[in-house]
VOBA-1610 file (N, C-alpha, C; in pm, whole numbers, padded with zeros to 5 digits, always signed):
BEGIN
Unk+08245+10496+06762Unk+08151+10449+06866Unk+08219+10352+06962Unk+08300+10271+06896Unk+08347+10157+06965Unk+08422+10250+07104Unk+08548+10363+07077Unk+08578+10416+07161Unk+08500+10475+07283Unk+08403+10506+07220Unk+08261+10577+07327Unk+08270+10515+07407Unk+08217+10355+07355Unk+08150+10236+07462Unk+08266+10263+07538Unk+08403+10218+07483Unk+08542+10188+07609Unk+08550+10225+07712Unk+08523+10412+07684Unk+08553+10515+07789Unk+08412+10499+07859Unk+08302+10459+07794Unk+08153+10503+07916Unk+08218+10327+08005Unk+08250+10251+07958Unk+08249+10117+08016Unk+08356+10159+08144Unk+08491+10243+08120Unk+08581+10261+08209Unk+08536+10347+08294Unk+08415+10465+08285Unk+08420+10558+08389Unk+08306+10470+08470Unk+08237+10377+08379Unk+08101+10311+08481Unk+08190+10201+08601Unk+08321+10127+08579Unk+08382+10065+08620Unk+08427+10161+08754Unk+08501+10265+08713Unk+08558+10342+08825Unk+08456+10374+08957Unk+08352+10437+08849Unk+08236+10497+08952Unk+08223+10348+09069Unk+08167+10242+09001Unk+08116+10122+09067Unk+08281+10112+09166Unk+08358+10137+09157Unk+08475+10079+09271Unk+08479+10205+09366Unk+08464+10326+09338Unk+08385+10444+09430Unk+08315+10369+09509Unk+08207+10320+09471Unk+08085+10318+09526Unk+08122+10183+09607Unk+08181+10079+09598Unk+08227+09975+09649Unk+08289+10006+09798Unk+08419+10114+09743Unk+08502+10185+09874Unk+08374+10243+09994Unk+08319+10327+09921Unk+08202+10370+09994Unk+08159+10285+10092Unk+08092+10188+10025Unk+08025+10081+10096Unk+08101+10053+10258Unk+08218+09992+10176Unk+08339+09915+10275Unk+08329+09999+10389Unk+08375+10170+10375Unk+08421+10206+10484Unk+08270+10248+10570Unk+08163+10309+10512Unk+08024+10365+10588Unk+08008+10198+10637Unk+08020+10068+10603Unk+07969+09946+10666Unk+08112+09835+10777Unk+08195+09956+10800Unk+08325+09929+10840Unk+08293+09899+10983Unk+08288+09799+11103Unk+08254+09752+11251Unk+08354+09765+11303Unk+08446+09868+11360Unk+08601+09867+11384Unk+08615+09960+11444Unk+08715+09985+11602Unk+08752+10088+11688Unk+08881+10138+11623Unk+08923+10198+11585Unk+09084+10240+11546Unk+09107+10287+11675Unk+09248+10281+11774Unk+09306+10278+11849Unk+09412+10384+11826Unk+09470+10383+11713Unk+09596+10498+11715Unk+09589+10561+11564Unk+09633+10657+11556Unk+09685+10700+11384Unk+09825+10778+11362Unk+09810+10726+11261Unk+09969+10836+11218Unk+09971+10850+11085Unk+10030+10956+11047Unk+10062+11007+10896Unk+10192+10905+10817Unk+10211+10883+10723Unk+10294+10793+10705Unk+10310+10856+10524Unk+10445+10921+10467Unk+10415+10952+10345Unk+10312+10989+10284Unk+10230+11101+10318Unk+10130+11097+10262Unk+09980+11056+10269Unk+10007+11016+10375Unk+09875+10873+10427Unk+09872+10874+10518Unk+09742+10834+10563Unk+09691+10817+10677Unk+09656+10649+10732Unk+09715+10621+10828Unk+09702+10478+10872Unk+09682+10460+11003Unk+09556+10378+11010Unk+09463+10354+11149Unk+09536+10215+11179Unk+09551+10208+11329Unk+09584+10053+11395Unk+09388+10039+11441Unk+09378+09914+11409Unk+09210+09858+11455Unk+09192+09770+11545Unk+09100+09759+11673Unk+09087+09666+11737Unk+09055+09519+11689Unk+09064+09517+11568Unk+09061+09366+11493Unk+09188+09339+11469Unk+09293+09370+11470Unk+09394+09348+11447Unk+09485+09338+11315Unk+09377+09455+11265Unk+09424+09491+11084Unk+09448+09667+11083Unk+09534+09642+11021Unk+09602+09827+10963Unk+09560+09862+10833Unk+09502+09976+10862Unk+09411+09992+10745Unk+09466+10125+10694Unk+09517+10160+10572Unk+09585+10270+10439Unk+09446+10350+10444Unk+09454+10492+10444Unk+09354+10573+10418Unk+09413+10650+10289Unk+09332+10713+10164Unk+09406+10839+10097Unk+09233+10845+10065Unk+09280+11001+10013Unk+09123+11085+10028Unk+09004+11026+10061Unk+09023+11028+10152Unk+08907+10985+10249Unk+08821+10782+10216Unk+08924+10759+10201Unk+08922+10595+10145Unk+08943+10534+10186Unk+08951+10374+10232Unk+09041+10275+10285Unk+09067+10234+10116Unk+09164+10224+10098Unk+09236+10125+09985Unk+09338+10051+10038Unk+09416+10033+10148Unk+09475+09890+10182Unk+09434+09860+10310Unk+09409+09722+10329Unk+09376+09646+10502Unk+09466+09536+10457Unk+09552+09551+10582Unk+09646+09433+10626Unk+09589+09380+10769Unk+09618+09211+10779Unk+09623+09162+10911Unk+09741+09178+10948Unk+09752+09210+11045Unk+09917+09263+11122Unk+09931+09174+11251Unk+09880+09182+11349Unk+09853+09131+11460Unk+09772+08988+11521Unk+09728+08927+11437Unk+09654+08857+11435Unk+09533+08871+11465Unk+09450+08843+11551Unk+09312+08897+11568Unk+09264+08978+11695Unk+09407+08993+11735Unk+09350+09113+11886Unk+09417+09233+11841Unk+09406+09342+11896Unk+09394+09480+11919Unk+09534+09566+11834Unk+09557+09621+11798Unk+09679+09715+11796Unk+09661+09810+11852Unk+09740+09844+11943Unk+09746+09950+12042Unk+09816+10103+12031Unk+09916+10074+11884Unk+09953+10183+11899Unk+10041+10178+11798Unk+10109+10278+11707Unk+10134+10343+11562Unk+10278+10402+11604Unk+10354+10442+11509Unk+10446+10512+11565Unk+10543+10508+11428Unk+10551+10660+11375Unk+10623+10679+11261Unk+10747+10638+11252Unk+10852+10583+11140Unk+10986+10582+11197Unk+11074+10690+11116Unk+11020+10732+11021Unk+11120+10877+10955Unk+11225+10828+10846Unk+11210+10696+10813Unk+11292+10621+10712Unk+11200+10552+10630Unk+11149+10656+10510Unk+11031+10585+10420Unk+11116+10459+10331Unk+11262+10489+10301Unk+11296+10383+10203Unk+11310+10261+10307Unk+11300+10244+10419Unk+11350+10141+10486Unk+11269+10062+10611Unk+11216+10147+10697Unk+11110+10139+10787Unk+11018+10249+10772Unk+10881+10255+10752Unk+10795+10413+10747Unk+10731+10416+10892Unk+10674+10280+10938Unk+10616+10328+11054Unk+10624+10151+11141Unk+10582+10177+11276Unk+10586+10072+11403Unk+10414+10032+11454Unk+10444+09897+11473Unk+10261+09912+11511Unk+10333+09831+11649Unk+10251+09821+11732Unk+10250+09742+11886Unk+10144+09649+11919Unk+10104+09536+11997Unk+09987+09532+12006Unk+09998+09433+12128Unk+09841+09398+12155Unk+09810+09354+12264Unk+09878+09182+12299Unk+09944+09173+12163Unk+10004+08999+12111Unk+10129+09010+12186Unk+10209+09125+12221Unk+10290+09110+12274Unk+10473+09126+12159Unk+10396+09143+12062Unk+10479+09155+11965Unk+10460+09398+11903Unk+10632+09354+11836Unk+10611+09516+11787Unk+10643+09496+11671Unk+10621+09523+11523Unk+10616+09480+11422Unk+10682+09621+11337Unk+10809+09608+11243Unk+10838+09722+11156Unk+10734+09719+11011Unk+10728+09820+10940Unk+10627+09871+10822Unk+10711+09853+10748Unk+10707+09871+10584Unk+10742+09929+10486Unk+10598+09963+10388Unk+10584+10076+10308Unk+10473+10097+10255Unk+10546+10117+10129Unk+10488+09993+09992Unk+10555+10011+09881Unk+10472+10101+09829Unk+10502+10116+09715Unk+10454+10240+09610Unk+10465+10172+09478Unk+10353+10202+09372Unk+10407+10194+09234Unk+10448+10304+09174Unk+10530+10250+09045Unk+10619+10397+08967Unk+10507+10475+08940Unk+10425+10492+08986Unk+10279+10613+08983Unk+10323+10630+09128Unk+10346+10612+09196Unk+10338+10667+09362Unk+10248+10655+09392Unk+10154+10506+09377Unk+10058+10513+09447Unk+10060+10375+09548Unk+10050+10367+09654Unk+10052+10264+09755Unk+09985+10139+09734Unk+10068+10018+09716Unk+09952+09915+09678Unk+09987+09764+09781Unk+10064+09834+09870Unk+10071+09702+09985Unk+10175+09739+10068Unk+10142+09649+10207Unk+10226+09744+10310Unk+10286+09613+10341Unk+10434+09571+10414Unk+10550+09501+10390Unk+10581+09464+10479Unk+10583+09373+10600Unk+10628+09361+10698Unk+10833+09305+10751Unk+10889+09443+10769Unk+11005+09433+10751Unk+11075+09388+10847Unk+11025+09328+10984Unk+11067+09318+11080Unk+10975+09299+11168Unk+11038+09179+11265Unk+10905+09167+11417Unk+10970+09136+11523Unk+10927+09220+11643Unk+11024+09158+11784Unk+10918+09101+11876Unk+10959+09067+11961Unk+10858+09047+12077Unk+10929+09072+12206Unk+10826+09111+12328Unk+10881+09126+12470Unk+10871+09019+12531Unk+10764+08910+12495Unk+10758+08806+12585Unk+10802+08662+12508Unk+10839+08539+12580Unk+10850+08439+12442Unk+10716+08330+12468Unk+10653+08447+12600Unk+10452+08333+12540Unk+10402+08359+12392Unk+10351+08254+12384Unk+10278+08275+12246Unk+10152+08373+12254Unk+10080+08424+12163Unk+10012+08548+12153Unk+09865+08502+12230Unk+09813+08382+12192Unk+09722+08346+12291Unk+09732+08392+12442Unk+09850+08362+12484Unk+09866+08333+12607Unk+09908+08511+12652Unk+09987+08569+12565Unk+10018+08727+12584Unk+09948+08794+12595Unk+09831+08778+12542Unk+09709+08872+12512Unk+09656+08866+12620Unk+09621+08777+12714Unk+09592+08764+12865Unk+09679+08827+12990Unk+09822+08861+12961Unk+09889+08964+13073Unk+09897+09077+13003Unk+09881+09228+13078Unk+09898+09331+13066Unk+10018+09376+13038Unk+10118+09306+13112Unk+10272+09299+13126Unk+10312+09284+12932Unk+10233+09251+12886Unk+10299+09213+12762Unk+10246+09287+12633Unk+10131+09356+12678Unk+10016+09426+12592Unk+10124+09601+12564Unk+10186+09599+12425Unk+10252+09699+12363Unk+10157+09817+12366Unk+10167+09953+12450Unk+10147+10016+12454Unk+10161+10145+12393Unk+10269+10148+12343Unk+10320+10283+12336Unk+10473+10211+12269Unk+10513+10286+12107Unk+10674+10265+12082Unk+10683+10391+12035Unk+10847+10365+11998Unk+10888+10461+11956Unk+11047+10404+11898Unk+11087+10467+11786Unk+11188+10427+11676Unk+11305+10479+11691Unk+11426+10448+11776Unk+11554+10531+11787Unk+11663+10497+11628Unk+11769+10563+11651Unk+11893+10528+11506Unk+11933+10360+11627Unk+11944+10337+11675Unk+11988+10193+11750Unk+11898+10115+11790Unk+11783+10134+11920Unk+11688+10091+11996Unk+11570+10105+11959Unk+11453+09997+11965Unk+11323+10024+11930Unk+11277+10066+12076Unk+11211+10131+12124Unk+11164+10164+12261Unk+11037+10082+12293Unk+10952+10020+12365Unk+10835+09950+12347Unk+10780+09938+12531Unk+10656+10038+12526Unk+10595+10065+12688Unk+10499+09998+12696Unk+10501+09909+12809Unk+10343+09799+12826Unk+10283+09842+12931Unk+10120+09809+12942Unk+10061+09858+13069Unk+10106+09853+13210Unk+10200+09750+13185Unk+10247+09742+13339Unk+10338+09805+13391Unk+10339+09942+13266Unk+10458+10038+13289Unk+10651+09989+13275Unk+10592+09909+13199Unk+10804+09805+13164Unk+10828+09889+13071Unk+10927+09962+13028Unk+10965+09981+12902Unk+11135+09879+12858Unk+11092+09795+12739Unk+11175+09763+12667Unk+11250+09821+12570Unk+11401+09806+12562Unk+11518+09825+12477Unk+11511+09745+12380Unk+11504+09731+12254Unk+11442+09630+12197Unk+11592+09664+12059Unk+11677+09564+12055Unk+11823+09598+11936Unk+11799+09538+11817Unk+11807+09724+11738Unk+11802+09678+11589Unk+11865+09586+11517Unk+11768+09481+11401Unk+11858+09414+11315Unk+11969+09490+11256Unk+12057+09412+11226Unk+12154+09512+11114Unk+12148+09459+10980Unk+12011+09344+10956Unk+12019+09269+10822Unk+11884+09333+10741Unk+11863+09273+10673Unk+11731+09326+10560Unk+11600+09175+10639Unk+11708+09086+10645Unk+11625+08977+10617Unk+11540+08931+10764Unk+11430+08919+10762Unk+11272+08953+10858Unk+11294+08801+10899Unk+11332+08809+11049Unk+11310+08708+11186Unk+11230+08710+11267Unk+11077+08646+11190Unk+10976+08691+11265Unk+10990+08648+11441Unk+10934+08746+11510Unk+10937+08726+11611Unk+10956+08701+11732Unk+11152+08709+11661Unk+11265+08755+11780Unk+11263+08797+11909Unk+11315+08758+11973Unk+11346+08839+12135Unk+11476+08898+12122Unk+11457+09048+12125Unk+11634+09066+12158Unk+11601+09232+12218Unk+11610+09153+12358Unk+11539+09275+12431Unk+11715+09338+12511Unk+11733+09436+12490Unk+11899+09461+12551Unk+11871+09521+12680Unk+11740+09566+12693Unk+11752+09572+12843Unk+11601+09613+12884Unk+11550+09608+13003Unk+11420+09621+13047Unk+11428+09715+13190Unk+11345+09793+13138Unk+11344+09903+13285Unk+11198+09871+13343Unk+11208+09818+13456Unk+11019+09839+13547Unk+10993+09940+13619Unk+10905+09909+13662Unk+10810+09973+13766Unk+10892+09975+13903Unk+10907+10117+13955Unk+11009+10076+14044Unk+10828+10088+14178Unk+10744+10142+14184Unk+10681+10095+14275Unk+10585+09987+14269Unk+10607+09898+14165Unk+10553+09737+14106Unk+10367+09787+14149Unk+10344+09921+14092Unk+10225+09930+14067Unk+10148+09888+13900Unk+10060+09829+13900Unk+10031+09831+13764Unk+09968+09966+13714Unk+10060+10030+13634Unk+10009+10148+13547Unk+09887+10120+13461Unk+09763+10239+13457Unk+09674+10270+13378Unk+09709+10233+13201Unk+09806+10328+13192Unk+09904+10384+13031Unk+10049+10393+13062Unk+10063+10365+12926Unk+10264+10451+12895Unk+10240+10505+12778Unk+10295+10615+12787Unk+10335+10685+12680Unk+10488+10709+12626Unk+10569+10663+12557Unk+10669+10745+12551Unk+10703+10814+12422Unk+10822+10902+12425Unk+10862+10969+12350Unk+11024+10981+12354Unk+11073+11015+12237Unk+11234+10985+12238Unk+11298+11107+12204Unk+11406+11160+12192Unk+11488+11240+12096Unk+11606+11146+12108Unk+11722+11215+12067Unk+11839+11217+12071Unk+11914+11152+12213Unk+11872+11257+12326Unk+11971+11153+12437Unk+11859+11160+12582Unk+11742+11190+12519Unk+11639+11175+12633Unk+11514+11076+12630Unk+11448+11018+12675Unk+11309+10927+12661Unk+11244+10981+12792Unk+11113+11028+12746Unk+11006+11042+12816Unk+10904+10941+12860Unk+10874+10885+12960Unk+10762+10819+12940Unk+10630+10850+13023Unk+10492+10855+13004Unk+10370+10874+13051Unk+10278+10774+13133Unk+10247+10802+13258Unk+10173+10675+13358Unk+10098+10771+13381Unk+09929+10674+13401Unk+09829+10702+13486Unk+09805+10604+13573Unk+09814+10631+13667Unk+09811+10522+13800Unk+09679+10541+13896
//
């Protein structure tokens, strides 16, 4: 009997953290802004300024990433042991991922491996120019790429260390607006020896 109770006590436990998740996400007040697949997973950037882990149809991790304004935008990097994915946001900062795993392979916290910034205002003050609001990245083998509304795209040079300097400037080079219009959007995209980028004006 004693075993009975264990197992009815463990499946009533499980059910009740079901039903908890449930809750969380049907009572969830939040715009998600971008997504991307990431190992397996699905991960929303939120206009609160938290990144939220999806697996079957769940939130099971929320991180604050950004502080309390917007993330604008997601961006895989294709190196799960080292960087998995890029968030951007309206702070003016672009932030690297790592998504650990336990020896079950199951995700139980996401790692912040790295942070740059385009501007050296503080995020209060960033969040107020467009010029600084991360639009659009993207992850090269050298350069982080990083597009703001005002249509700038930054060169942004990889660490070559492990060890996380939050909030660095090490911008190697900045391309503008050559008709100093303020762009709608940027979009870009990278390969090998080309970068695309996207304006609505």
């Amino acid at each position: 009997h004693g075993e009975e109770e264990e197992e009815g006590e463990r499946v009533a436990n499980r059910k009740q953290t079901e039903d908890d998740d449930e809750d969380v996400s049907r009572n969830l007040r939040v715009t998600f802004l971008s997504l991307i697949f990431v190992a397996g997973l699905i991960i929303t950037a939120g206009d609160d300024g938290y990144l939220y882990v999806w697996y079957d149809r769940r939130i099971i991790l929320k991180e604050k990433a950004h502080g309390d304004v917007p993330i604008l935008c997601l961006a895989a990097a294709g190196d799960a042991d080292k960087v998995a994915f890029i968030s951007g946001g309206m702070d003016g900062k672009v932030i690297l991922w790592r998504v650990n795993f336990s020896e079950f392979q199951q995700p139980y916290s996401l790692q912040k491996f790295d942070e740059y910034a385009v501007t050296a205002e503080i995020s209060s003050k960033a969040v107020l120019n467009p010029r600084h609001h991360v639009q659009s990245v993207c992850y090269g083998p050298e350069f982080i790429l990083a597009g703001t509304r005002s249509g700038d795209v930054f060169e942004l040079k990889k660490s070559q260390s492990d060890e996380i300097r939050s909030g660095q400037i090490k911008i190697y080079r900045r391309i503008g607006c050559s008709d100093h219009e303020i762009t709608k959007a940027i979009g870009l995209s990278g390969g090998a020896d080309r970068v695309f980028s996207i304006t609505d004006k």
